[in-house]
C-alpha positions in Angstrom: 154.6 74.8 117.2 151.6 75.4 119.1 149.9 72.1 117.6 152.6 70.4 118.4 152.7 71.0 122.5 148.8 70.2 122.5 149.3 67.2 120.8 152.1 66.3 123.4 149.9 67.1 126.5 147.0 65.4 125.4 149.6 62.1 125.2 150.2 62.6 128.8 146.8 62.8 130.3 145.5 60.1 128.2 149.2 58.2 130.1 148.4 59.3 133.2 144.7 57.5 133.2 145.7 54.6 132.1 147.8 54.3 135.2 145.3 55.3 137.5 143.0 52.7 136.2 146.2 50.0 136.1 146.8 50.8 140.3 143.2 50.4 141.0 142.0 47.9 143.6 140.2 45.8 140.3 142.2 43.4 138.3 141.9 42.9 134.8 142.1 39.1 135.2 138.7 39.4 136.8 136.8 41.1 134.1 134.8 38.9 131.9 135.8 38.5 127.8 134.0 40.4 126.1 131.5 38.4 123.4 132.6 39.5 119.3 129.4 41.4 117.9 128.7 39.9 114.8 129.4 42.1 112.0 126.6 42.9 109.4 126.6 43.1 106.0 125.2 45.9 103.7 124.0 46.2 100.6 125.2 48.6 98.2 123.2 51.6 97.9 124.5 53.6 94.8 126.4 53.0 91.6 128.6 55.5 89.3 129.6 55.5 85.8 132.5 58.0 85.3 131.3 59.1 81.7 128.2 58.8 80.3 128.7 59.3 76.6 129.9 57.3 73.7 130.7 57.8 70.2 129.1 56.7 67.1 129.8 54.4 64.5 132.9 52.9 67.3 133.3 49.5 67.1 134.1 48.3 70.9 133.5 51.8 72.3 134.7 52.2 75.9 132.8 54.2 77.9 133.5 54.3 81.7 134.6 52.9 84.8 131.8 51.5 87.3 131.9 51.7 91.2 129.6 51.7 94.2 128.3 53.0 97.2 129.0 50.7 100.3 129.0 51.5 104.0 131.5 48.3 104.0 134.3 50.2 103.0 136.3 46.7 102.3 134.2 44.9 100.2 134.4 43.9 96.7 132.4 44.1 93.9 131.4 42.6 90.7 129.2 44.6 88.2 126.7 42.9 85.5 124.4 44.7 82.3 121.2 43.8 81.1 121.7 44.7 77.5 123.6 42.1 75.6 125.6 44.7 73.1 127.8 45.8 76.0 130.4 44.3 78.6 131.8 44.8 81.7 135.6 44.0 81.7 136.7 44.4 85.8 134.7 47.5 86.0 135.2 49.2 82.4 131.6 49.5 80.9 132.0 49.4 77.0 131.1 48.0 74.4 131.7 44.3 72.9 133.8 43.8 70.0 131.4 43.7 67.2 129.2 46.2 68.2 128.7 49.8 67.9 126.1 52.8 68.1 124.5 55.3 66.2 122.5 58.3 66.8 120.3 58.5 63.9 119.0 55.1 65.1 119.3 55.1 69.0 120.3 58.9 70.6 120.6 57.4 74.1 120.7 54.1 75.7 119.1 52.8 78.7 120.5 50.4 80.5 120.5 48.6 83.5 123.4 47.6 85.9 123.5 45.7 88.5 126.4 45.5 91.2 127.0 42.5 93.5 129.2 42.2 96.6 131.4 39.9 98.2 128.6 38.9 100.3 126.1 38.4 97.2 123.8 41.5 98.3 123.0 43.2 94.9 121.8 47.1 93.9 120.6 47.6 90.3 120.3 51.1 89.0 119.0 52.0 85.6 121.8 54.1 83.5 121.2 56.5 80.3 124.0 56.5 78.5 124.5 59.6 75.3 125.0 58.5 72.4 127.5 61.4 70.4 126.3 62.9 67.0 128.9 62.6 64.3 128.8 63.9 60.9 128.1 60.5 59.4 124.8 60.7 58.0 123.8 62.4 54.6 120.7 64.4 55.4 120.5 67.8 56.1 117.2 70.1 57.2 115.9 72.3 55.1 116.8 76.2 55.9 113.9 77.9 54.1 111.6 75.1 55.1 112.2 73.3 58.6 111.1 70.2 59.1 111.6 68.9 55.5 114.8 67.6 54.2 117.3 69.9 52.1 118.1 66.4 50.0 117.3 65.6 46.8 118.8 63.3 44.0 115.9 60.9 43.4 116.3 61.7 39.5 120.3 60.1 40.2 119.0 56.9 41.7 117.0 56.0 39.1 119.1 56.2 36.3 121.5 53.8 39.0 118.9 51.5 38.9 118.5 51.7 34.8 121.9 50.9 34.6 121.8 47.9 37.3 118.5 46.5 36.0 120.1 46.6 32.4 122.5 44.1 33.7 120.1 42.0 35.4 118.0 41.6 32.3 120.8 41.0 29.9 121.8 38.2 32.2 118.2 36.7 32.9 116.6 37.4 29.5 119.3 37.7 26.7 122.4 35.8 27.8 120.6 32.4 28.0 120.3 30.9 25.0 117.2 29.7 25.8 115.1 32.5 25.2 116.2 32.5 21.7 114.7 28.9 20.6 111.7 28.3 18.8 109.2 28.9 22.2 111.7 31.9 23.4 111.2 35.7 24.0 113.0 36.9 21.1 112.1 36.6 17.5 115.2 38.5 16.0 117.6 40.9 16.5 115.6 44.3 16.3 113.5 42.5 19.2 116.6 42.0 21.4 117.7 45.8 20.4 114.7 47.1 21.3 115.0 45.7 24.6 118.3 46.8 25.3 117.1 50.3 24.2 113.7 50.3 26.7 116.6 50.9 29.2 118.8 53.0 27.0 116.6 55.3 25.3 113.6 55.0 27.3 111.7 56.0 24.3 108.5 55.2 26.0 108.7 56.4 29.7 105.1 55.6 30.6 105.6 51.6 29.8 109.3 51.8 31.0 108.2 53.6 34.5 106.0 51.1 35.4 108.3 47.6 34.7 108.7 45.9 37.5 112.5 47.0 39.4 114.9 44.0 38.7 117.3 45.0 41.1 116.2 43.3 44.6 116.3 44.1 47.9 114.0 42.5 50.7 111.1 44.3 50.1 111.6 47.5 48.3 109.8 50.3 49.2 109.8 51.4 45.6 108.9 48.5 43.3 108.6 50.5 39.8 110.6 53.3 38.3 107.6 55.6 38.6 108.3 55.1 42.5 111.3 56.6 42.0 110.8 59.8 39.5 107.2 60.2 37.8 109.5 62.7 35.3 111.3 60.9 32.2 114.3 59.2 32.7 116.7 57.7 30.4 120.6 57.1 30.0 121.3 58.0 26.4 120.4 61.8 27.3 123.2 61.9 30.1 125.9 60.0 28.6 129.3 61.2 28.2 129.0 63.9 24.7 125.4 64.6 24.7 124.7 66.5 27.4 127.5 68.9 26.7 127.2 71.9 28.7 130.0 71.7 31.2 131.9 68.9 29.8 135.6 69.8 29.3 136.1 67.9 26.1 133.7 67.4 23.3 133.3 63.0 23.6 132.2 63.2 20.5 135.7 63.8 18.9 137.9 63.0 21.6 136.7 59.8 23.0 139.9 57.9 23.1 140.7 53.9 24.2 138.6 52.4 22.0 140.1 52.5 18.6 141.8 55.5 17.4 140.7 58.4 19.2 137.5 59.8 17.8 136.3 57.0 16.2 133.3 56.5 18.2 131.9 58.3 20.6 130.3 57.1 24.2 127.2 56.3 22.9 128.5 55.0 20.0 130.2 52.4 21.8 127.3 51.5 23.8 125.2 51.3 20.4 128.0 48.6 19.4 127.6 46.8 22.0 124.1 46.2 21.7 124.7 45.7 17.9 127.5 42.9 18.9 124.8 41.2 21.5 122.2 41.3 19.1 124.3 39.4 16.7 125.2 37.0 18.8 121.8 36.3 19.5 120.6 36.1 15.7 123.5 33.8 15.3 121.8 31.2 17.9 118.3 32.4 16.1 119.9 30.6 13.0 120.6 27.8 14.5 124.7 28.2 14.6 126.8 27.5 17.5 129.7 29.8 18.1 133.1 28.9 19.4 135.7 30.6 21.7 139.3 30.3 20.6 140.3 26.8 22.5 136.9 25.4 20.0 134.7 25.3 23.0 130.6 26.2 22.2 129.4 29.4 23.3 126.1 29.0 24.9 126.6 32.5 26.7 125.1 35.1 24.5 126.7 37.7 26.1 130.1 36.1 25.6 132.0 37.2 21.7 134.0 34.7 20.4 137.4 36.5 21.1 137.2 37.2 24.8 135.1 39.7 25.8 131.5 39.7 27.5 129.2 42.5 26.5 127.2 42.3 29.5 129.8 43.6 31.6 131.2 45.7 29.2 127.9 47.4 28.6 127.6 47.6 33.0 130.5 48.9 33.5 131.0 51.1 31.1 127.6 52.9 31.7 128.8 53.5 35.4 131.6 55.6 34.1 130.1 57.1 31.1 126.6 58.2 32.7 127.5 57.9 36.5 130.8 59.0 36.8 131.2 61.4 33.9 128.1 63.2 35.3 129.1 63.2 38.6 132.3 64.7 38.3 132.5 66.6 34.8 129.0 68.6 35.7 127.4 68.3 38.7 130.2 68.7 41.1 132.3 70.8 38.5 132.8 74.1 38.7 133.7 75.9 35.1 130.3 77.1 34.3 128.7 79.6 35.3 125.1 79.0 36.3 125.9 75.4 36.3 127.2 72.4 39.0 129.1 74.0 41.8 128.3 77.3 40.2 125.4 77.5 40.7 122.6 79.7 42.5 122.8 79.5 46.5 120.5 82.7 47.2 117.4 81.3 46.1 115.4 79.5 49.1 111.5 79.0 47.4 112.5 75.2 47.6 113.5 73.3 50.1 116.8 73.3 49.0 118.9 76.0 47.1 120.2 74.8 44.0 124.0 74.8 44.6 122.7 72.3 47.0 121.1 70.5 44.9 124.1 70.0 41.8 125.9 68.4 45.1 123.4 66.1 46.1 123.1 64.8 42.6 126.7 64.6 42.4 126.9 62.3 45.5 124.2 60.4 44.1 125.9 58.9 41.2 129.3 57.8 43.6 125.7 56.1 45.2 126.3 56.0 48.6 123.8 55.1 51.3 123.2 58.0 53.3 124.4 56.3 56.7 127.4 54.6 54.1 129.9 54.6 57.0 127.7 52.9 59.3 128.8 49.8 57.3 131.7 47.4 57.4 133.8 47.0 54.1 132.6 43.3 54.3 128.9 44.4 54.7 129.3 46.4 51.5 130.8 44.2 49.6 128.7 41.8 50.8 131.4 39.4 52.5 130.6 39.2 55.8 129.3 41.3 58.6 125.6 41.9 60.0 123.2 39.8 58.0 120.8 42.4 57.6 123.6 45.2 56.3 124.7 42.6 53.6 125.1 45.8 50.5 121.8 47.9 52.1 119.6 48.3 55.3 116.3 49.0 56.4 118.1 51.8 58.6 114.4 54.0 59.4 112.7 50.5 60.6 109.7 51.0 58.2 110.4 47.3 57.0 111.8 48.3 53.3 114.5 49.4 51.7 114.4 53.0 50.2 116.7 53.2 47.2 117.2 57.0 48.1 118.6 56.1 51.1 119.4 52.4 51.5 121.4 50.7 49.1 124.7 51.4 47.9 125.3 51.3 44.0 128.1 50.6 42.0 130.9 52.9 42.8 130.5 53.4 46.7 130.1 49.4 46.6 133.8 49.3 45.0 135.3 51.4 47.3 134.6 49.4 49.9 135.4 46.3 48.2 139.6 48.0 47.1 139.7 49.2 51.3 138.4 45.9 52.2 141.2 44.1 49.7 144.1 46.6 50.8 147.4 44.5 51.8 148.3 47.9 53.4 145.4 49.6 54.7 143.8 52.8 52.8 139.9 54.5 53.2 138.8 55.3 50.0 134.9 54.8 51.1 135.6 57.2 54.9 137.8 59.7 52.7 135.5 60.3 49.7 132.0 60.1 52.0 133.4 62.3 54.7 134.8 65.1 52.0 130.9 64.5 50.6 129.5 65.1 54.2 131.8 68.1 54.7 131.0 69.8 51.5 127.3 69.2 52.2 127.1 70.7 55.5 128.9 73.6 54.7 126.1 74.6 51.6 123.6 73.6 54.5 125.1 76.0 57.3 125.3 78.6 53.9 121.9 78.0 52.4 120.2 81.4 51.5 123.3 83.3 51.2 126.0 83.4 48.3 129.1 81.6 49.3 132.3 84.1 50.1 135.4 82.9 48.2 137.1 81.6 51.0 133.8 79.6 51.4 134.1 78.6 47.6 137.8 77.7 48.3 137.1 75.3 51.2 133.9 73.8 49.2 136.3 73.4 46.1 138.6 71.5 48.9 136.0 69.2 49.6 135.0 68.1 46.3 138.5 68.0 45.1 139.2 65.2 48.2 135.8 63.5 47.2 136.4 63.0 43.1 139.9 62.5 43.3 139.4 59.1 46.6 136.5 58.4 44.1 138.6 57.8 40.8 141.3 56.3 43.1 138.7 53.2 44.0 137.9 52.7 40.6 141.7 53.1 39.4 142.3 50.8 41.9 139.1 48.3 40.5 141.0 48.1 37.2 144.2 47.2 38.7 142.4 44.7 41.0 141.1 43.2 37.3 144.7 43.6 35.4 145.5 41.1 38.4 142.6 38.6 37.5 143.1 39.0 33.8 146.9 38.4 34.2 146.1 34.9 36.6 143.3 33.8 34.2 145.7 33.8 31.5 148.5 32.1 33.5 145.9 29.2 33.8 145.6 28.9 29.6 146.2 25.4 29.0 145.3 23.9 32.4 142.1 22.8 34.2 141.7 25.9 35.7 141.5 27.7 32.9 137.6 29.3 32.5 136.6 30.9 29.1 133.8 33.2 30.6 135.9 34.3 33.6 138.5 35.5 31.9 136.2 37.6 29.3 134.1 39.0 32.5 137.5 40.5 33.9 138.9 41.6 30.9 135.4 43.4 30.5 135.3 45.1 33.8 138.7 46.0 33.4 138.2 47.8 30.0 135.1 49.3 31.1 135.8 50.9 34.0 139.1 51.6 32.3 137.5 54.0 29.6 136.2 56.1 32.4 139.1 57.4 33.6 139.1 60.0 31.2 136.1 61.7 31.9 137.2 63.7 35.4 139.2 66.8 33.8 141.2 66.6 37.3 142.5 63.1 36.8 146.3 62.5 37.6 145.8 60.4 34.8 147.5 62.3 32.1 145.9 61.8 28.5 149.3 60.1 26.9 149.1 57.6 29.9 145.9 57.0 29.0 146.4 56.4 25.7 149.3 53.9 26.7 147.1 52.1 29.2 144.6 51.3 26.6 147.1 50.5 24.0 148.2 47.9 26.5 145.1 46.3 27.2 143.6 46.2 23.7 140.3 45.8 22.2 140.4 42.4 23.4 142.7 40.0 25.3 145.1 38.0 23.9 144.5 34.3 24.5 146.2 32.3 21.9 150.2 31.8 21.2 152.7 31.4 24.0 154.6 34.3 22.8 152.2 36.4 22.5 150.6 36.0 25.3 153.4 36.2 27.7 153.9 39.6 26.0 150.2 40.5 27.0 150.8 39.3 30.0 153.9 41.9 30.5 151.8 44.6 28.6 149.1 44.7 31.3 151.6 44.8 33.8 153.1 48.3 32.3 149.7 49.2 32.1 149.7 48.3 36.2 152.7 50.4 36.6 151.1 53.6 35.0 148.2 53.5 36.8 150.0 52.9 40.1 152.5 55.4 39.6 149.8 58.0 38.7 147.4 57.3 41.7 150.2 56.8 44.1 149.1 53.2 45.1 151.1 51.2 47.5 153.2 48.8 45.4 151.9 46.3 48.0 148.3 46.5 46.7 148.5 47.2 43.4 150.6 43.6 43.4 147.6 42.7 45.3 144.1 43.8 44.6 
């Protein structure tokens, strides 16, 4: 009440002078106008950013709001960057659409902005913007000795590259049939096995080890095999049945899907294989020229003559026999004492403790790059993106690309490629490589000490999310090839129809096919299996309408089983 009489006086006496002034003896018609002072313009003097930090790996990011400092209260502003990765939409500071950050490359940003006003006076002010660490990167620090990495799977890689340069050579040195004429590499069939078995056996590490790498990247920074592991390495030794500690069924007896069950064994099968190519190439040593059903020539020495090609056969089944049967059947098991996730976590005289280690060598068969989700689904499967992220990166700068580190292999490459072909959307490469991540920094935060159970139960967790997203992508890769096989063989008869395309699916298809049996955790149960296999044969059909529309219906039970057992979207699995 108070405040309000004051407030009333001070009305009145301000009243009562104006009419003091009004009943003076001046006029106001005689007092001269008064001139308009020109207003002056200032520049702005500060700028703002509301938030200064940004997440990783964000496509697009948004990061703030910009304003400035202006004594003129009313003006207006427009804001500009220096750096041509970001955009200013109004006054929101983010990124642009195809762009994003990442720590391990660039922790913060500088940047400089510049604000203009309506009257074109400008302020620039450099900005640091944070760039936020996520767990997205698979490398770890050593607890027993800092500074060094805790990650090691070196001994991994290079059996991925055995099994990738396997398939180079068979397609640059055996398929041709060049090689085998009178001026050609090969002499006769123990030459072309022999071959085949420098990868295989590796009976000879020294000569192996120092054979030029077939599988390119621009440059390497390892060039030979020694580069990779100066110990001897070899894929017969870690195949599916003969290295048997762990393995929760005995390959040798209950290899199934090729045959009756038992019949061969995984390295028995390979052996075929080899035996099949290198009779196909004594066949063009001898001058004969084989023939696919239709009574086409075969110039493809890697093609049979009823539908299958060995090269991928031999590829694909390798990834699943060696990669993945090691992977998730012993490294990242956890049935044997002493042995994969069992294993010692106490013991720090290396770098890393060994528990550690089984994981990283599990991880390095799915063959991930370490900064894997730094990567489109289109950069992996090399179908668009970045130019330089097209499958691996040089992501240290050092101007080559580290296998260890910078290329993805095989089955991290197919993950990408079934999440990149989804109708309705699904992650297998983020779900498996984060569960991998998880796991991993847990034994890193645990290093030195033995896991409690709870901690065993939420490592267990992890490696149950990253085997099972794992075997979904490649589940998924042979439903993808049921759908090629089944639209080659709709083409039988017409222009479209392609003899060496059709064996190449139906090869990857079986091969990866045959994996499925290895992870004892598979929702794949062994009498779906068998009826999956039964379904797709030995070999395709190719010849008689009849029988070949009833192939055609088998693979598609065969689609059925799988997706009904992996839970796949009925959308994709028509799809992949």
């Amino acid at each position: 009440m108070l405040k309000t009489k004051k407030s009333l006086l001070s009305a009145a006496v301000v009243a009562a002078t104006f009419g003091l002034t009004a009943c003076g003896g001046s006029s106001s018609d005689s007092m001269p106008t008064p001139t308009p002072t020109p207003s002056v313009n200032s520049a702005p003097t500060d700028i703002a950013l509301s938030a200064s930090n940004v997440s990783e790996n964000v496509t697009g990011a948004a990061i703030g709001t910009l304003s400035a400092t202006d004594a003129d209260t009313a003006d207006t502003f427009t804001f500009a960057v220096d750096d041509d990765r970001f955009e200013i939409d109004g006054a929101a500071l983010k990124l642009k659409a195809e762009n994003t950050l990442n720590f391990e490359q660039e922790a913060n940003v500088s940047l400089i902005v510049t604000v203009t006003d309506s009257a074109s006076a400008t302020f620039s002010k450099d900005i640091t913007l944070y760039v936020d660490d996520l767990l997205d990167y698979y490398d770890f620090e050593s607890k027993a000795m800092p500074g060094e990495s805790a990650v090691n799977y070196s001994g991994q890689v290079a059996r991925q590259i055995l099994i990738s340069d396997l398939f180079k050579f068979i397609g640059a040195e055996i398929s041709d049939a060049t090689a085998f004429d009178t001026n050609g590499a090969f002499i006769n069939r123990d030459a072309v096995i022999n071959a085949l078995n420098s990868y295989f056996d590796v009976s000879d590490y020294d000569v192996a080890s120092q054979r030029s790498i077939l599988t390119t990247t621009s440059p390497g920074a390892q060039t030979v095999l020694a580069d990779l592991s100066s110990s001897s390495k070899n894929l017969v030794g870690k195949i599916a049945g003969n290295d048997t500690t762990g393995q929760h069924k005995d390959w040798n007896s209950e290899f199934a899907g090729w045959g009756a069950k038992g019949s061969t064994t995984p390295e028995g099968l390979v052996r075929t294989f080899f035996d099949m190519l290198a009779d196909n190439a004594q066949t063009q040593l001898d001058g004969t020229v084989r023939q696919d059903p239709f009574g086409n020539d075969i110039t493809n020495i890697s093609l049979t003559s009823d539908g299958r090609d060995l090269r991928q056969l031999i590829q694909k089944f390798l990834s699943m026999s060696v990669s993945f049967s090691q992977g998730v059947d012993d490294y990242l098991d956890s049935d044997t004492d002493g042995k994969g996730l069992l294993s010692d976590h106490t013991d720090t005289s290396k770098a890393y403790t060994e528990l550690e280690h089984q994981f990283d060598e599990g991880f390095g068969y799915f063959g991930a790059a370490r900064d894997y989700l730094d990567y489109t689904d289109e950069e992996v499967a090399t179908k668009g993106g970045r130019d330089d992220w097209q499958l691996y990166h040089d992501t240290n700068g050092d101007g080559a690309i580290d296998f260890n580190s910078e290329y993805n292999f095989g089955h991290s490459a197919n993950a990408a490629k079934r999440d990149r072909g989804a109708t309705v959307a699904n992650d297998f490469s983020k779900e498996a490589m984060d569960a991998f991540l998880q796991g991993r920094k847990l034994l890193n935060d645990t290093a030195g000490v033995a896991l409690t159970e709870a901690q065993k139960t939420e490592l267990y967790g992890y490696r149950d999310i990253a085997v099972l997203t794992w075997e979904k992508a490649i589940a998924a890769t042979v439903v993808h090839y049921i759908n090629d096989v089944d639209a080659d063989l709709g083409t039988i008869g017409t222009d479209d129809f392609s003899y060496s395309t059709i064996a190449k699916h139906w090869s990857e298809m079986k091969g990866f096919a045959l994996g499925l049996q290895f992870n004892k955790a598979t929702p794949l149960n062994d009498a779906d299996f068998i009826t999956v296999h039964s379904m797709m044969g030995d070999m395709p059909v190719l010849t008689g309408e009849a029988e070949v529309l009833a192939y055609r219906a088998d693979l598609m039970i065969a689609r059925d089983l799988l997706q009904a057992a992996y839970a796949f979207d009925a959308q994709n699995a028509a799809n992949w």
